[in-house]
N, C-alpha and C positions, 0 to 999 in steps of 0.2 A: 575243249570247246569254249568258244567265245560269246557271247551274247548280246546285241547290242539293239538297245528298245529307243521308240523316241515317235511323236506324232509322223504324223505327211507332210513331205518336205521340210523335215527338220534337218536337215545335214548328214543323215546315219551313212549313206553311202560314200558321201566323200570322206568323211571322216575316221571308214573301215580303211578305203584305198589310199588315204595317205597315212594311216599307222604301216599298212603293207608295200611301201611303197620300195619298188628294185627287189621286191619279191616276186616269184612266178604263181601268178595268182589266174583261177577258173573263177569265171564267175557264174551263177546256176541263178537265174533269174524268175520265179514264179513256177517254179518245179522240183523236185527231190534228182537227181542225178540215178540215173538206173545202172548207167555202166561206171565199173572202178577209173576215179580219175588218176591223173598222176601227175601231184602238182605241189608246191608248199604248200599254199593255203587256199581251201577251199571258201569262197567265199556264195554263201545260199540267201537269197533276199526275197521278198513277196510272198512267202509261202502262202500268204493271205490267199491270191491268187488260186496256188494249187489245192487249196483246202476246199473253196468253193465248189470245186467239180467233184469231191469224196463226198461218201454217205457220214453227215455229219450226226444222223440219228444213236449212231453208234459212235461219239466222241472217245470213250474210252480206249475201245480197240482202234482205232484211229491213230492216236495218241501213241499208246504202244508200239505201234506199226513205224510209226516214225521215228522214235524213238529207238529204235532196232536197228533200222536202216541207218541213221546218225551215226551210230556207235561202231556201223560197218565202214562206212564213209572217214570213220574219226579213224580208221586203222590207216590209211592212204595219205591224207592231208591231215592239217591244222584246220578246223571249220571256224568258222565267223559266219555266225547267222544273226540277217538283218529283219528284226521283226516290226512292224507296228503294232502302235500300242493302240487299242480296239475299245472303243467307249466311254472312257472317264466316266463312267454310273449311267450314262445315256441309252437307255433301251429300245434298243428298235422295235416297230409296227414291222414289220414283215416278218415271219417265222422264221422263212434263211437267214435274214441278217441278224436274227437273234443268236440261232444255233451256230453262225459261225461266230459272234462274239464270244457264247460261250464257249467252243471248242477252242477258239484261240486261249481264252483264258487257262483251261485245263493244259494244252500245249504248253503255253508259255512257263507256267509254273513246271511243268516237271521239265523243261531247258534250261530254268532259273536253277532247276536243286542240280541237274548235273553238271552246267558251266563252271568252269573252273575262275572264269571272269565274264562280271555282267555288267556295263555302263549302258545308263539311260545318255540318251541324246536331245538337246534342249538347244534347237536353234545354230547346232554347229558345235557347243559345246559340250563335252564329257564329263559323266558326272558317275567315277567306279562305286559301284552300290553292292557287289560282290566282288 
């Protein structure tokens, strides 16, 4: 599993597709893929997205959940998941937009500990931090 973090509109997707490039690449956009793909590299972006519409009251089992499914997905492909980075200390007024910064944050960290590589993304540029 690959990892790769970086603000909005910082380059993270082009940056994934031309590491991958004349590979057979899926791309799974704002969703977890339900059915087995069959491809090199699975490439997963926005989860932001899909996480919004889960019960984020329950981040843990959330978390887990995905987690699982990853690890089902990593038997098929090479994943490459593209995350935004949620915050920088800035707290949201809204309860949703708090609990999905926090649950991103819980996410991210346990894709941090299992990635085998994690580059932040800063304007186009990669920066390997795992």
């Amino acid at each position: 599993m690959h990892v790769f973090i970086g603000g909005a509109y910082n380059g993270k997707t082009d940056y994934v597709l031309k590491e991958l490039s004349g590979q057979d690449v899926l791309i799974s956009d704002g969703f977890l893929p339900k059915n087995e793909p069959t491809c090199e590299a699975l490439v997963i972006k926005n989860l932001e997205k899909w996480l919004i519409t889960q019960n984020l009251e329950e981040d843990e089992v959330l978390v887990e959940q995905i987690l699982t499914r990853l690890k089902a997905l990593e038997e098929k492909c090479v994943l490459y998941i593209i995350v935004t980075d949620m915050g920088r200390g800035v707290v949201p007024l809204e309860k949703q937009a708090r609990l999905l910064r926090d649950t991103c944050g819980r996410l991210y960290q346990a894709l941090f500990a299992e990635a085998e590589q994690v580059v932040r993304i800063w304007y186009g540029i990669g920066e390997t931090i795992k």
